[in-house]
C-alpha positions in Angstrom: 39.2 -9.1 -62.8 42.5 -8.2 -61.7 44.6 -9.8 -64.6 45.4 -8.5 -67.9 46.4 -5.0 -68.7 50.0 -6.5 -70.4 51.5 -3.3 -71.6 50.6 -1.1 -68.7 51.9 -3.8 -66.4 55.4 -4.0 -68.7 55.4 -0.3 -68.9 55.5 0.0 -65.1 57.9 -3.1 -64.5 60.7 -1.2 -66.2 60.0 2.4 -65.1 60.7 0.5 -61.3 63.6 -1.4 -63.0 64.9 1.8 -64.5 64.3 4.1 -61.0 65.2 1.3 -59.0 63.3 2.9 -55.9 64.5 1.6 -52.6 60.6 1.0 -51.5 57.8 0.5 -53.9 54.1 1.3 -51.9 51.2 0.0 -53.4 47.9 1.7 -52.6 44.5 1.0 -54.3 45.6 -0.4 -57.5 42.1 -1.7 -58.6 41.4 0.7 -61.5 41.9 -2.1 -64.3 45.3 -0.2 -65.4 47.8 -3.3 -63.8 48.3 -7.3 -63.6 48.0 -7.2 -59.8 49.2 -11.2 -59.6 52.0 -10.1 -62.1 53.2 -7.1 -60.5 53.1 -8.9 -57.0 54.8 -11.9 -58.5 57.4 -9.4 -60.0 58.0 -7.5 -56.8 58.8 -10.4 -54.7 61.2 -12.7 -57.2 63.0 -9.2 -57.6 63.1 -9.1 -54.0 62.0 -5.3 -53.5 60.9 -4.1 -50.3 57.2 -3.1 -50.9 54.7 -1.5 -48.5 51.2 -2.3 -49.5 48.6 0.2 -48.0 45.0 -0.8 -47.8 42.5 1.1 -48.0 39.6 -2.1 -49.2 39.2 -5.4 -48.7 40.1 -6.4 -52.5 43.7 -7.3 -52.0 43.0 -10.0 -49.4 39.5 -11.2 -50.5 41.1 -11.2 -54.3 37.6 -10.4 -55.5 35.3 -7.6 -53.9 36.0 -4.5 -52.6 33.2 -4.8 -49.5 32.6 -8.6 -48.2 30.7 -7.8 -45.9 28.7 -10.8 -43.8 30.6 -13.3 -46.0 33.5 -15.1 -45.3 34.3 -17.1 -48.0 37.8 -14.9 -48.5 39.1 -15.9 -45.4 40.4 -19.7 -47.0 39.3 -19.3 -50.4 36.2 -18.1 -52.5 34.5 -20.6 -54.2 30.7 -19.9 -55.5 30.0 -16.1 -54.9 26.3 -15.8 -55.1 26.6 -12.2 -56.1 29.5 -12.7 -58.4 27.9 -10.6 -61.1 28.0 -7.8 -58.6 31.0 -8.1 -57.0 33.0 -8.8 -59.9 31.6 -7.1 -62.9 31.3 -10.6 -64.4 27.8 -11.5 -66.1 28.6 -14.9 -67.4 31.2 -16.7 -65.3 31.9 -17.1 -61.6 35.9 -16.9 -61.4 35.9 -15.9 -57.6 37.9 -19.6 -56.9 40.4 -18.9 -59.9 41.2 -14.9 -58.7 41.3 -16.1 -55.0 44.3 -18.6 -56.0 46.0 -16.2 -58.3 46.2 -13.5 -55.5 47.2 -16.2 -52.8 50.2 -17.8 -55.1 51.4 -14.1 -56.3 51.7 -13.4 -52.2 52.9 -16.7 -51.4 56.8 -16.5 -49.8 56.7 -12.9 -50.5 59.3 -11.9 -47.6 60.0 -8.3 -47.9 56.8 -6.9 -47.9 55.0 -5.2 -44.8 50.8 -4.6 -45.2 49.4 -1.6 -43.7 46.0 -0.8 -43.1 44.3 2.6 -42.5 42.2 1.5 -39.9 42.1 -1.2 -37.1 39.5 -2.4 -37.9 40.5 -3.6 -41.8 44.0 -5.1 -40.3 42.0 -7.7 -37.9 40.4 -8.7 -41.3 43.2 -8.8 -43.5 45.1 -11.0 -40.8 42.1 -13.4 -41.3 42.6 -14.0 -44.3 45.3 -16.6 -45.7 45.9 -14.6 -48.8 48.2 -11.9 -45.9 47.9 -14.1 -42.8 51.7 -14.4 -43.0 52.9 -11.0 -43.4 53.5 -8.3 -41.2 50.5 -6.2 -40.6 50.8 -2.5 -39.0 47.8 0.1 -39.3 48.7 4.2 -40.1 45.4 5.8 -39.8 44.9 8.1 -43.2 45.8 11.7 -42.6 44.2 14.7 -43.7 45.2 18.5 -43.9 44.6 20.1 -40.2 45.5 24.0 -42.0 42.6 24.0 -43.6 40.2 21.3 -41.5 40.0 23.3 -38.3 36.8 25.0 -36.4 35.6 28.2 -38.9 33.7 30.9 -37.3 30.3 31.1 -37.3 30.2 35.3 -37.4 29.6 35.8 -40.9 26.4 35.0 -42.1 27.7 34.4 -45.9 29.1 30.9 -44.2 25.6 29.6 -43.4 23.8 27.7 -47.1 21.0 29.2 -48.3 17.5 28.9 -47.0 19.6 27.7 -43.8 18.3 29.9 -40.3 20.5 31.2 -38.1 19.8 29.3 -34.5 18.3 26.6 -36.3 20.7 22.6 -35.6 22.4 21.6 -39.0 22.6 18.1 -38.9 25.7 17.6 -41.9 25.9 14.2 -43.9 28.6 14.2 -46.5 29.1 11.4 -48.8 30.0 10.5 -52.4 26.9 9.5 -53.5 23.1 10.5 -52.5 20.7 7.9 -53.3 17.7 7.6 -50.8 15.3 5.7 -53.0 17.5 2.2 -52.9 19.4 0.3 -50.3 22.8 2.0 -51.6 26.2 1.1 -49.1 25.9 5.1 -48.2 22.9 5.0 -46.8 21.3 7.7 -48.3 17.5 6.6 -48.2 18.1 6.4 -43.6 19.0 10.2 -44.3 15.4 10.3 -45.9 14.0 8.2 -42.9 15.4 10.3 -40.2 14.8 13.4 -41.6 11.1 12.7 -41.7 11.3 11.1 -38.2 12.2 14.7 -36.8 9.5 16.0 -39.0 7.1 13.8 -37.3 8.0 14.2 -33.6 8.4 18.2 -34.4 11.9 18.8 -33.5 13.2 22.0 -35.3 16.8 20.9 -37.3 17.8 21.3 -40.7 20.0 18.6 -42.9 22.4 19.7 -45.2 23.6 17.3 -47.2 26.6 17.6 -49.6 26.9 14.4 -52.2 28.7 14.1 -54.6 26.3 12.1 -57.4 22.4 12.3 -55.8 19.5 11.1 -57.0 16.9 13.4 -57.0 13.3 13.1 -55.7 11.0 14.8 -53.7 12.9 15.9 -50.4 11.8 16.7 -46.7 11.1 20.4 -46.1 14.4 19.6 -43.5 16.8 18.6 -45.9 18.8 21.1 -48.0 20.7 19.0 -50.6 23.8 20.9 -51.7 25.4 18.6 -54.3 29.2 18.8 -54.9 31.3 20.8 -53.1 34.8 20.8 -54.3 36.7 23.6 -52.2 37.9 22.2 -49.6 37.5 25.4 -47.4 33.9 25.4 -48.0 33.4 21.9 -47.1 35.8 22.9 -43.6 33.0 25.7 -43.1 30.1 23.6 -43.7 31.6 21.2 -40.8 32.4 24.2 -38.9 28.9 25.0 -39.1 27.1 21.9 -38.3 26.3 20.8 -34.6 26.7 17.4 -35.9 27.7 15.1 -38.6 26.0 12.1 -39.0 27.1 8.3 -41.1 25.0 6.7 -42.6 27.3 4.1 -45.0 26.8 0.3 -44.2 30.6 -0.6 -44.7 33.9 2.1 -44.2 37.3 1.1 -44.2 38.5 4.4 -42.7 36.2 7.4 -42.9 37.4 10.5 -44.5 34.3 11.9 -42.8 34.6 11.3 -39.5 38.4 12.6 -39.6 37.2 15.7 -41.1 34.7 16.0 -39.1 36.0 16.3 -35.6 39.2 18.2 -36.8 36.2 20.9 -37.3 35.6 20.4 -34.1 31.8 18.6 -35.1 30.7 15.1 -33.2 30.0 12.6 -35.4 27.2 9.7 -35.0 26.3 7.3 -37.2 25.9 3.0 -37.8 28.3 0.7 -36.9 30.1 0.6 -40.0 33.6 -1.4 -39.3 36.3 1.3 -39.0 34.5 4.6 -37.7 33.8 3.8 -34.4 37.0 2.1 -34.1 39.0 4.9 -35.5 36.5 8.2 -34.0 37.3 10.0 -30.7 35.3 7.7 -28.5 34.2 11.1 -26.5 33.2 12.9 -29.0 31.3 9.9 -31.4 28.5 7.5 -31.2 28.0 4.5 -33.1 24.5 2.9 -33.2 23.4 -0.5 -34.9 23.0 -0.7 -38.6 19.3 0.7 -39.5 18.4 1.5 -36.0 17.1 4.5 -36.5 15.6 5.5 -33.2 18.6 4.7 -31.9 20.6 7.2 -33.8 17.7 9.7 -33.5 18.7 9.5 -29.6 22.2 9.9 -29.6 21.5 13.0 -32.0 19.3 14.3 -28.9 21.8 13.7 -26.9 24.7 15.6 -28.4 22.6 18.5 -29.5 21.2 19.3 -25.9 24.5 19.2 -24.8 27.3 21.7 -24.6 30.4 20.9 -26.7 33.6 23.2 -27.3 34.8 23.0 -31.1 37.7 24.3 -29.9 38.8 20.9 -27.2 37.4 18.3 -30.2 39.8 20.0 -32.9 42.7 20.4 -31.0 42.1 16.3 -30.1 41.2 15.6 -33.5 44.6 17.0 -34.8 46.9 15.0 -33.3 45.1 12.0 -34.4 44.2 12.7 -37.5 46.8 15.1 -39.2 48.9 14.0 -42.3 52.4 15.0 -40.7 51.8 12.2 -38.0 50.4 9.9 -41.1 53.8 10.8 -42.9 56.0 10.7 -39.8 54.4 6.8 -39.3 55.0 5.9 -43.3 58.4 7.8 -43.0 59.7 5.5 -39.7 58.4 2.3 -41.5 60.8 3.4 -44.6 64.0 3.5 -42.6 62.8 0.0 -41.1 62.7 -1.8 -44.3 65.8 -0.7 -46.2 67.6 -1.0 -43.0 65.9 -4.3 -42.5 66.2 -5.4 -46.5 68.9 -3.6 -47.7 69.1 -2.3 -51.1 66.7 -3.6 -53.7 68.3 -5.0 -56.2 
């Protein structure tokens, strides 16, 4: 799956050869546009220091992007019983042969450091023997804290429309809105919750902002927004909420949550892998995968509390703003030349 893709792969050997960077950094190169094992392989018999970011599990399971309960990556896949899903293939299980392509092209790589954007997806990439013997570091992802900061809520134009003023807006943000399957983002709990405060009459209002939804026949609760590509908006619509709530079944990092609580907006949702390791523990609350009464109570909880936006953004910022995330990348730079010298 990862193979192929000759005259991209050439093309992009000898732009490297030609600019001959002092670091190459590798982020998400799963877009079927490069020979992973060949550039990897290329990299290290050139012997230029590479930073690899992750930001999913592909690199070190060599196949899927989510493993979720399976642990066959951690020595070696063998037979994926979801092969056709995890790997686009319909006809042959290769899982083994991609496993030992990504674990020889890795192999004695020395001057290569791995770093993961959350905690969380560092323990797992130690696990497994594909990157157990390189250096691991984690820089959590940053995001833009001049325009993801607490909005004010004076002008009515900020609220949605058919939203009431004094009603709770319970926000849920994700790429894709799909609450009639069991889809990684949870959408169809979104459906479930919102009718479980229908049915226990408890006054809130859901906005949801997706960007692909399915539609169907919604909640009178729910107010499905669709896209929203301004990024103002989208710091206005947190601003407005009195929560944000997660609903995804596996996150590496969380975009969200960051966002979130740099608007100064709690944040509750499932255990999910990296958000409730990488959330403001006082201002977050991470409940059990489907356990919906659960989350119902934590959502009581924040909203009949008192919160300042104000205290959660300030927090928020110097956790989650991209000049620490640069400052971080910038530090392990000077490390690695100094460390590896010159690339050749």
């Amino acid at each position: 799956m990862y193979g192929g893709c000759f005259f991209s792969t050439f093309l992009l050997k000898r732009i490297i050869t030609k600019k001959k960077p002092d670091i190459v950094h590798l982020h998400c190169i799963n877009g079927n546009f490069v020979n992973i094992y060949e550039l990897i392989r290329w990299l290290k018999n050139k012997k230029i220091p590479t930073v690899l970011t992750l930001h999913a599990e592909f690199m070190y399971t060599a196949n899927c992007s989510h493993a979720f309960d399976c642990n066959q990556w951690i020595k070696g896949c063998k037979r994926c019983l979801d092969y056709k899903t995890k790997t686009n293939s319909y006809f042959l299980d290769n899982t083994a042969k991609s496993w030992h392509l990504m674990n020889s092209a890795f192999d004695n790589f020395k001057e290569i450091e791995v770093v993961s954007v959350s905690p969380w997806l560092q323990f797992r990439a130690e696990k497994s023997d594909i990157l157990s013997r390189i250096k691991h570091s984690t820089i959590l992802n940053g995001i833009d804290t001049d325009i993801f900061y607490p909005r004010s809520k004076s002008s009515k134009s900020i609220l949605p429309k058919g939203i009431k003023d004094g009603v709770p807006v319970i926000l849920h943000v994700t790429a894709n809105f799909d609450p009639l399957t069991d889809n990684i983002k949870g959408g169809r709990y979104i459906l479930e919750l919102a009718k479980l405060f229908l049915s226990q009459h408890i006054d809130v209002q859901f906005v949801i902002v997706a960007g692909v939804y399915k539609t169907c026949e919604l909640p009178s609760n729910i107010c499905l927004l669709g896209s929203v590509f301004d990024q103002n908006r989208l710091a206005e619509l947190y601003s407005i909420a009195d929560i944000t709530v997660i609903t995804s079944k596996r996150e590496t990092f969380s975009m969200i949550c960051a966002e979130s609580l740099c608007c100064g907006t709690p944040v509750v949702g499932f255990k999910a892998g990296a958000p409730e390791l990488i959330s403001l523990s006082d201002y977050s609350s991470f409940v059990d995968y489907g356990d919906l009464d659960s989350l119902l109570h934590v959502i009581l909880n924040f909203l009949n509390g008192k919160v300042c936006k104000n205290e959660i953004s300030s927090k928020a910022k110097k956790v989650y703003s991209r000049e620490r995330m640069l400052s971080e990348y910038i530090a392990l730079y000077k490390k690695m030349i100094k460390k590896y010298g010159e690339s050749e």
